[in-house]
N, C-alpha and C positions, 0 to 999 in steps of 0.2 A: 483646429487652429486657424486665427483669419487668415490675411492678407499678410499684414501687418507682421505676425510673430512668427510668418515664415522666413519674411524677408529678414527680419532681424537673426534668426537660427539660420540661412542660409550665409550671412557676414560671419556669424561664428567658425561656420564649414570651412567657409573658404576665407582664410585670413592671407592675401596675399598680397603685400606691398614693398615694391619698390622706391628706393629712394638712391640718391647718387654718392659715389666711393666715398669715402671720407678718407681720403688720402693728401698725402705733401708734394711737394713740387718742388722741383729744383731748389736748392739752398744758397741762393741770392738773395740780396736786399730787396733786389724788387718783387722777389715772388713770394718774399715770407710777407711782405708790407701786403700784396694786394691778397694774397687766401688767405691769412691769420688775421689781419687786425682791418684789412676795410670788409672784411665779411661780415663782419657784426656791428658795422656801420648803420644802424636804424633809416630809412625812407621818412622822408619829412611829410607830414599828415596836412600840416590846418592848409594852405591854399595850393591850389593848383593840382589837386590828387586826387579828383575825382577821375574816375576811366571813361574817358570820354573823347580824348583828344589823339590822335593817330600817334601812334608811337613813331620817333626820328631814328632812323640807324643810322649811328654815327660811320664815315668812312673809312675804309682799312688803314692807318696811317701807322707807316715801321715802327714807330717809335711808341713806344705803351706810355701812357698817363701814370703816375704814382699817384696816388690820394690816400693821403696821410690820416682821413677820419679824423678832418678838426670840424669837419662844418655840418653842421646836422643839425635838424628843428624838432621840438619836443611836441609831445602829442601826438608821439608818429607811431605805424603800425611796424611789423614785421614784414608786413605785405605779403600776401597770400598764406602759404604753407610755414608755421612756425619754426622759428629757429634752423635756415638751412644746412644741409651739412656741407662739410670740407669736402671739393671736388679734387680732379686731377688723379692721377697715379702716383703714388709715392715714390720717390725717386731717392731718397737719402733720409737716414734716419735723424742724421744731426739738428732737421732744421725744425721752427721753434712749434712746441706742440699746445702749448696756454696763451690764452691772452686773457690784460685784467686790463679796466678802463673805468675812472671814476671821473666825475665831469661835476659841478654844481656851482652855483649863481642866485642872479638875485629873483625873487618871487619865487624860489626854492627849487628851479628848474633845477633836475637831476638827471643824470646821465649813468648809469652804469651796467656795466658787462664783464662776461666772467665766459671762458670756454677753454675745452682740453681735448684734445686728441689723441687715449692712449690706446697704443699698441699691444696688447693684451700679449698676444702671439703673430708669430707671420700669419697668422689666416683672422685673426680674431680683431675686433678695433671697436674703442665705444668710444662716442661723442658727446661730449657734456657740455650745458650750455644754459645760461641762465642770464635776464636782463630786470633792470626796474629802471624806469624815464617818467617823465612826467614834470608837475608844478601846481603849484599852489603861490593864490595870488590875486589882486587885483588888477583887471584890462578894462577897457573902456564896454560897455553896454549898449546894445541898442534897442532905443525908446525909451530912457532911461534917465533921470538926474544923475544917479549913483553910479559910480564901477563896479562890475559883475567880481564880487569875488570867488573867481572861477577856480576848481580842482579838478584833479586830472593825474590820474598814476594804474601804470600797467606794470605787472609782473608780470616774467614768462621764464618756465624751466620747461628743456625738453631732453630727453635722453634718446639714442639711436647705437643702435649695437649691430655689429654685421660680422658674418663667418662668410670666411671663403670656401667652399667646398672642390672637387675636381675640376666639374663641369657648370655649375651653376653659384648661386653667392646667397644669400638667406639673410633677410634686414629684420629687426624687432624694436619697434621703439613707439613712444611717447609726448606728448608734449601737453603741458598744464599752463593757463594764464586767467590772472584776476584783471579785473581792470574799475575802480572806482573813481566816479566822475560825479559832477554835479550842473545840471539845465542853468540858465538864463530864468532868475526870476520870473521876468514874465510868460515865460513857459508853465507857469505852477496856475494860473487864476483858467477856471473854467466859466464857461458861462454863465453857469446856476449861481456864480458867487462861492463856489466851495475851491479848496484850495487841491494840490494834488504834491506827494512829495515830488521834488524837484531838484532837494540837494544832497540827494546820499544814494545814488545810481551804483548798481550793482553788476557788473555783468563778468560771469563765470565759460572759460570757454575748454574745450578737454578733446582728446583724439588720442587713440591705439592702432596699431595699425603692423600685419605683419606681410611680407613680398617676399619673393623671391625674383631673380632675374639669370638670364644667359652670362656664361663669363667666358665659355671658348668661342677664340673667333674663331678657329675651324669649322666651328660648326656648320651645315648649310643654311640652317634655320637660328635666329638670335629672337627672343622672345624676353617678358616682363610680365609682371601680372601683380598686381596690388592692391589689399583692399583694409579700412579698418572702419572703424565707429567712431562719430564727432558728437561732440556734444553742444549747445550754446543755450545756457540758459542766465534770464535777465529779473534782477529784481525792482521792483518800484519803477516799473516801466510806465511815462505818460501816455496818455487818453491815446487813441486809438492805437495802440500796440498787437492788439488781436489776441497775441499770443505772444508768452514769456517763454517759452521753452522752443527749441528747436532740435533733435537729434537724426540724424543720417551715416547712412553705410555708403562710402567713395569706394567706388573702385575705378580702377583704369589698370591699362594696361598694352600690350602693343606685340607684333611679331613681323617682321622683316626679313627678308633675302636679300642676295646678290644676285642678280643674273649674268653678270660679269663685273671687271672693274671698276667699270662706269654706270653702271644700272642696276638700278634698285628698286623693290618694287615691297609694298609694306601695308598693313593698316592697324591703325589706333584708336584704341574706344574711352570714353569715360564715362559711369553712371553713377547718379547719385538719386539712393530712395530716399527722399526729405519725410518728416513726422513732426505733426506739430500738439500742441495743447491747444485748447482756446478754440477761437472762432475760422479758423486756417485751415485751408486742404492739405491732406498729403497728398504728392504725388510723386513721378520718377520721372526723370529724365537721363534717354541714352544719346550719346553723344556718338559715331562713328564716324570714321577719318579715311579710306582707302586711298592711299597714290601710287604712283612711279616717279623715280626722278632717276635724271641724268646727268654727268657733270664729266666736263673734261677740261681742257686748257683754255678755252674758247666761250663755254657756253655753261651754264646751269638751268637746268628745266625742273620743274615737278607739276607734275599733273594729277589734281586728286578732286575731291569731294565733300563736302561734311554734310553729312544726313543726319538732322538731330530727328527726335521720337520725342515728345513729352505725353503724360497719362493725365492729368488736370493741369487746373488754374492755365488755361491755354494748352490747353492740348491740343496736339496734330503734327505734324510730317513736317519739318522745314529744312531747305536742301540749301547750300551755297556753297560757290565755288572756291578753289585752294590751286590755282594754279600760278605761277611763280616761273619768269624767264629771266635771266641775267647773261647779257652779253659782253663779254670782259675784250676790248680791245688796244692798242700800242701799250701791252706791258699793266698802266694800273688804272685805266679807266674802266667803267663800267656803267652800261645803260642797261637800265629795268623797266621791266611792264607787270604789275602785281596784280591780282583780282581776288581777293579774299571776301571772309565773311564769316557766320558760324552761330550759334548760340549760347549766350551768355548767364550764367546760374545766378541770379539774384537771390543768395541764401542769406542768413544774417551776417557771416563772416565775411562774404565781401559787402554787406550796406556796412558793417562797423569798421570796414576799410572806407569805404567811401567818407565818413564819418559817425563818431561816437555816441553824436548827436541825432540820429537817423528818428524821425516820424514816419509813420502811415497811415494814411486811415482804412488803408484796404492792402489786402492784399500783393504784392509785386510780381509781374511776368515775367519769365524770364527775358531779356534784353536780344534780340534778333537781329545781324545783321546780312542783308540778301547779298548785299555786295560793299566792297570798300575796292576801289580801282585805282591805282596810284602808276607816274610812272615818274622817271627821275634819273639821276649823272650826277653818279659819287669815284671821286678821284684820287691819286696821292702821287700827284707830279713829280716833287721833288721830296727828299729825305726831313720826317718833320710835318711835311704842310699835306692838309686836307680841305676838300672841299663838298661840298652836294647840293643839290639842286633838285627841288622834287614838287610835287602838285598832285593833287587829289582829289576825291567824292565818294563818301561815303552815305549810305540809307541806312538807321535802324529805326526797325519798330520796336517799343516802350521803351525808349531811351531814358535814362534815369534823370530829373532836374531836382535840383535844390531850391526849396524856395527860402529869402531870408528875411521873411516878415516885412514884406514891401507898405507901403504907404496906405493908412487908414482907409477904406472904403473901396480899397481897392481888389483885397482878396484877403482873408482871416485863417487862413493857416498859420501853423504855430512856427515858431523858427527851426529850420534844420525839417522841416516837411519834405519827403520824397513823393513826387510825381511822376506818373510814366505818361507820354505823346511819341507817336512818330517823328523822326526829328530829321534833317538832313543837313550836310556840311559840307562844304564845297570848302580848301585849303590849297596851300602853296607857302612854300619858303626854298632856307637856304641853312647852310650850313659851311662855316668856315673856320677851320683850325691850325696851331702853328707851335711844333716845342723843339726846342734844342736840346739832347744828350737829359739829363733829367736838371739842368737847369732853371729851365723855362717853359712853359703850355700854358696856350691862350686859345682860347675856346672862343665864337660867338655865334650865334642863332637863331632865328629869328623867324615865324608863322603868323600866315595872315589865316583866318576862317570867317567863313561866310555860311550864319547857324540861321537856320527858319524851320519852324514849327509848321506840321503838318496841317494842323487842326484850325479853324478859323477861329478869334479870340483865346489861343493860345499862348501869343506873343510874350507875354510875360514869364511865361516859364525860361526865355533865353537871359534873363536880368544878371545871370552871374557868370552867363558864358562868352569866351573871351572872343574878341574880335582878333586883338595882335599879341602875340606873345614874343618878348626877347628877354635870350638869354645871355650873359655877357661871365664868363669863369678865367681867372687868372690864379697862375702857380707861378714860384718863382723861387729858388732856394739862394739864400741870401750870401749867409758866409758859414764855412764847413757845414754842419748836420742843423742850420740852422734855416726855417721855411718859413713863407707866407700865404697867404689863399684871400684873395678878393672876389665876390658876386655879387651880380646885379641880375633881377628879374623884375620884369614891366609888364605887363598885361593890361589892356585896357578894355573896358564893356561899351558896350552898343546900349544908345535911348530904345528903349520897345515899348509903342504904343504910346499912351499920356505917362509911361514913367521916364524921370531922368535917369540918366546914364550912373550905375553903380560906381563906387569912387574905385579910381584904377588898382592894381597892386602897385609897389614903390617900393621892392624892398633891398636894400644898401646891408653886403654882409663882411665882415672882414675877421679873418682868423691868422695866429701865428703860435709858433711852435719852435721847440728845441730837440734833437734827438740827442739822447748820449748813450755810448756804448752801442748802438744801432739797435735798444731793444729796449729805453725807458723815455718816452713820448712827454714835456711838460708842455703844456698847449694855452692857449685862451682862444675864446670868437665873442665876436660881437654880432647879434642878430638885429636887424629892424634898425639900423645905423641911426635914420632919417626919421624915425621913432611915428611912422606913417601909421593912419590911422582907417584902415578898411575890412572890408567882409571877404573873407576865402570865402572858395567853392562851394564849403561846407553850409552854407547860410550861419555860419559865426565870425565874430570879429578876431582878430589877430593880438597876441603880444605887441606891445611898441618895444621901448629900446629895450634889450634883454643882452646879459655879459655873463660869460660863464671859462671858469678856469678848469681844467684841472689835469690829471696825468696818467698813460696809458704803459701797460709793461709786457712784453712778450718774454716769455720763458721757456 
């Protein structure tokens, strides 16, 4: 037996995966609103969503956000692990265990979800859950007389079933997504003059997966362990795609102590053996995590490590740091000193998060980062208001860039082409918030980044990355169950080298809604107000003005 048909009968052995409680939460307005119906709120895809840009942790501010799931971008993924389940501890049976959401508008943009959480038994609970989003339609083109009449539609069903046992908890589930799209014309002409299909993109994605995990805290020892089989396979894939198939066994998993109240000392792994068809290495990457952390009224510390392991396509030992200090002082301030890092799995299911539209013409590494160093003062003075203030520097090596078919003569990659360079980012911003009782919440945000490419004549590969990003979110509940939602996001690009400066993002979003009976949602949003006309992250162009209605039901 090779390599190969061990590792795969070894995933058979050990089918252990963990996934999080699928339990209710107090039976409140606000907590059936935020675990029932924004949980199946889809992440917006076409700009701004590649992983690249430092995550903001917003500041502890007493007062929680409602979000109602009126404002959501189509073409969007699940983002990462499909269909997550319902957290928390159940807390009361009454509170609502379905939710249903149908949304649709003009260019066919469609919106819907479907999910149930039933209680089988006190020990037993399964989780159903099924979405279709997407559109069909004409948006502007680039290089082009014509409008791309661009499609675009993903299904996703997943099921998760879990038993509680004395001492441990037992997970068994599933999840299945089609997703059919179609290239930018000019993506179809090859050199030779021959054509390649272009408009009937096929991409099939699948995983099983069975855990187990610790459920007594008595325990002295609390442990997880999970592992199943993915699957991703693509048809009618353009010119350098390598390979159409990809399948891999995940596992991860993790075991932790107390050493006393305040100290904890743990470590966590992930490995994934990747298989490919075609011209692509397989290879494995292990991930391990070891720390300690400490936490009291005063101070939060962890001190740890991440030692990745890869066997090809860049193989070798890469180490970076995971250490984490937080010094909480008068009540609700708080200054940080962060130094993180780790490696990053470049499979096809995060490039089809990145975008749908992903090129190669080689191979991808996985993404390296030695260090990310941040430090920063995030506050919540008064009841309601928040604030932060933070700055950074980050180093990866093969950091992923989009190219979006920049100007003749200049470089002849196709649109939506992924390149890796060493890249570094030097950032700073702020963050400022403010709500009254569930009245009112007003958000705004704002980062500056300073992106340069390692490599000399690299320059261009920064063409889509932002210089300033702000973000401006307004809520505002009008009269009795009836709400509004306004946003604003800006991004602007930096000139690199003999190119002009990519056209900014500009996008104007406003949503409103009605609630009746506190559990049937009639809603509309307006996307792309300003009906702006530019390239997301993605190397594709954007929808313009886009309107969509329609009505959500918790049961």
């Amino acid at each position: 037996m090779n390599c190969k048909g061990i590792i795969l009968l070894g995933a058979g052995l050990l089918p252990f995966f963990v996934t999080n409680a699928q339990e209710q939460s107090k039976d409140s307005t606000l907590n059936r609103t935020v675990v029932v119906e924004n949980q199946y709120n889809p992440e917006i895809m076409d700009a701004f969503k590649v992983n690249v840009l430092p995550d903001i942790e917003e500041p502890a501010v007493p007062k929680r956000h409602i979000d109602y799931a009126t404002s959501s971008r189509l073409l969007s993924g699940w983002r990462g692990s499909l269909m997550p389940a319902i957290t928390v501890e159940e807390k009361q049976r009454d509170a609502y265990r379905g939710y249903l959401q149908l949304a649709y508008g003009n260019r066919n943009n469609t919106d819907a979800k479907a999910s149930y959480l039933w209680n089988i038994t006190e020990r037993d609970r399964l989780n159903i859950m099924a979405s279709l989003y997407g559109m069909k339609g004409k948006i502007p083109s680039l290089g082009a007389d014509e409008d791309w009449n661009s499609r675009f539609y993903r299904t996703d069903i997943s099921l998760d079933y879990k038993h509680d046992f004395r001492k441990v908890s037992l997970n068994l589930g599933g999840a299945f997504a089609s997703q059919v799209f179609n290239y930018m014309p000019e993506a179809g002409d090859n050199a030779s003059g021959g054509t390649f299909v272009s408009d009937k993109q096929h991409y099939t994605l699948g995983e099983g997966y069975v855990g187990v995990s610790s459920r007594d805290g008595d325990l002295p020892v609390q442990f997880s362990l999970q592992s199943g089989f993915r699957m991703f396979d693509r048809k009618y894939v353009l010119p350098y795609g390598m390979s159409d198939s990809e399948s891999s066994v995940h596992t991860e998993g993790g075991i932790y102590g107390n050493i006393d109240e305040r100290q904890q000392v743990g470590l966590s792994f992930v490995m994934d053996n990747m298989f490919y068809d075609g011209q692509m290495k397989d290879y494995t990457l292990l991930q391990i995590n070891p720390y300690y952390s400490l936490q009291n009224d005063a101070v939060r510390f962890r001190a740890g490590v991440h030692v990745d392991g890869q066997t090809a396509n860049g193989s070798g030992i890469k180490v970076a740091p995971d250490v984490k200090f937080d010094f909480i002082f008068a009540g609700s301030y708080r200054f940080y000193i962060h130094a993180t890092g780790g490696t990053c799995l470049n499979d096809f299911r995060r490039l089809n998060e990145i975008s749908p539209y992903w090129l190669q013409n080689e191979q991808l590494h996985s993404s390296y980062t030695p260090v990310d160093a941040r430090v920063g003062l995030k506050a919540s003075p008064l009841t309601g208001l928040g604030f932060e203030v933070f700055g950074g520097y980050r180093v990866t090596k093969d950091e992923l860039f989009t190219l979006p078919g920049v100007p003749d003569g200049y470089t002849n990659y196709l649109y939506g082409a992924l390149l890796q360079e060493q890249a570094n980012v030097a950032y700073g911003g702020g963050l400022l918030s403010y709500g009254y009782k569930d009245w009112f919440d007003f958000t705004v945000d704002g980062t500056y980044y300073n992106w340069d490419a390692d490599v000399e004549g690299s320059k261009y590969l920064l063409y889509l990355k932002p210089q300033f990003v702000l973000n401006v979110l307004l809520h505002a509940r009008i009269v009795g169950d009836a709400y509004a939602e306004a946003g604003y996001r800006y991004e602007n690009r930096k000139a690199v080298d003999n190119l002009k400066a990519a056209d900014a993002v500009n996008d104007l979003r406003l949503s409103a809604g009605y609630r009746f009976f506190n559990r049937l949602d009639v809603f509309g949003r307006i996307e792309n107000l300003l009906n702006k006309k530019y390239i997301s992250e993605t190397g594709y162009p954007v929808q313009g003005f886009t309107v969509q209605g329609g009505v959500s039901l918790r049961f």
